[in-house]
N, C-alpha and C positions, 0 to 999 in steps of 0.2 A: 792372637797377638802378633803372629808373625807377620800375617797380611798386613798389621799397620806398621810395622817396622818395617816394611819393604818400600811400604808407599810414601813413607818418611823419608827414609835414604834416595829414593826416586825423586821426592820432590825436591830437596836439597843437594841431588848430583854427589851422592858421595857412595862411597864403596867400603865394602863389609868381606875382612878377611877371620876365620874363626882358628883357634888354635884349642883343641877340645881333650880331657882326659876322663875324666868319671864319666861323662855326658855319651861318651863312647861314637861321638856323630851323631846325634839328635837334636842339637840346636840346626848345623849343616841339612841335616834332611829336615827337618818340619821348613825350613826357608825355600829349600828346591822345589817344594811340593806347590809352592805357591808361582802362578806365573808371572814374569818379568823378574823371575831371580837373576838370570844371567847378567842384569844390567848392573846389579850392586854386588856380588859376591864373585869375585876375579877366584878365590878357593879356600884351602883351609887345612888345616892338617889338626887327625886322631895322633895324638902322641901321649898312649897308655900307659908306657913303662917309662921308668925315671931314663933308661937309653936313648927312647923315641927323644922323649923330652931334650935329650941331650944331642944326638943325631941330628933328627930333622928340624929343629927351629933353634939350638946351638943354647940353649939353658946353661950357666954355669955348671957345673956337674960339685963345684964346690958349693955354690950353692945350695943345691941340692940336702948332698952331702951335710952343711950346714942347718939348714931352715929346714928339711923333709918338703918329699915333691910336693904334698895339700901345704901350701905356703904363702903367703902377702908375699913375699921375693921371687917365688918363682912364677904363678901366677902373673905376675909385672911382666918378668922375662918373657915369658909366654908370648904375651898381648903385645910386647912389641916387638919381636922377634917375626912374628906373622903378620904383622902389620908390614914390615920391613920386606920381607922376603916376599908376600906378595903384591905389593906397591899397592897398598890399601890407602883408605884416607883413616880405615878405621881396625887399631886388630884389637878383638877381642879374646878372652880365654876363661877356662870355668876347669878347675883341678880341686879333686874332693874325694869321700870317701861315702860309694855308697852306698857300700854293706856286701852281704848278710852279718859280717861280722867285724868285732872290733869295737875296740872300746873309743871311738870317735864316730861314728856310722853317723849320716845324715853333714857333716861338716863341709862345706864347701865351701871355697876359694874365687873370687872372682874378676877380672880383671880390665878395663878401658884403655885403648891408647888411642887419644888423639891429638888433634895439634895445640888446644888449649890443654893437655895435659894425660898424666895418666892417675887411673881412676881405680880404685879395690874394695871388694867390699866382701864379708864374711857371713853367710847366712849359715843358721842350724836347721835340720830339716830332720832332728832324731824324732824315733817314735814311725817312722815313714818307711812305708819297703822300696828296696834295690828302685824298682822302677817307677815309684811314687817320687824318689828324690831326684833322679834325673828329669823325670816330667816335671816337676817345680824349679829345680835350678834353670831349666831352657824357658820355662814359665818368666822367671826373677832375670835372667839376662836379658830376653826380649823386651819386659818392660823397660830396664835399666838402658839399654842401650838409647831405646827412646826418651827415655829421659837428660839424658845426657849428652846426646845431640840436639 
């Protein structure tokens, strides 16, 4: 999927910033591994911890604080905050829970910013192990990105 999300973004000149937390860098790596990444991903930032989140892409921390980092508001913040900081046409972000435990496992957060708008969406992925949900959430954003471009 990623191969056609790239060849999407190549054909329409447009550029793919990633701001990533459950996903831990897997949406990021399945796209490098394909060649002519360099032309649409300027870069992206793993921001794991509600800090990172707050650190490096500038999250409200009340936010946070408010909504819980798997959030429709911080998710938002996310995808435009990396969108912004790395002069993307496009930032996306994917914030979730994806086990082994916890009474929300499988719950993921998703996020769109572009210039017609910014875009969120909430998939369940329970029932799935740690690395089943993150291979489905990078699964569900690759289509989605395509879709929404």
């Amino acid at each position: 999927m990623t191969d056609k999300l790239i060849k999407l973004l190549k054909s329409k000149k447009l550029t793919l910033a990633v701001a990533e937390s459950c996903t831990g860098g897997a949406l990021m790596a399945s796209i490098v591994k394909v060649p002519g990444a360099s032309e649409i991903l300027p870069g992206g930032v793993v921001a794991y911890s509600d800090e990172a989140k707050i650190k490096l892409l500038g999250v409200n921390k009340e936010i946070i604080k408010i909504y819980g980092a798997v959030s429709r508001e911080v998710a938002i913040e996310m995808a435009m905050e990396v969108k912004t900081r790395f002069g993307a046409d496009i930032g996306v972000a994917v914030t979730g829970f994806a086990g082994p435990s916890g009474d929300r496992i499988g719950e993921v957060r998703f996020a769109i910013s572009i210039n017609n708008g910014v875009f969120h969406a909430t998939k369940n992925f329970s029932g799935k192990t740690r690395c089943e949900v993150i291979d489905a959430s990078v699964e569900f954003l690759a289509e989605w990105i395509c879709e929404k471009i």
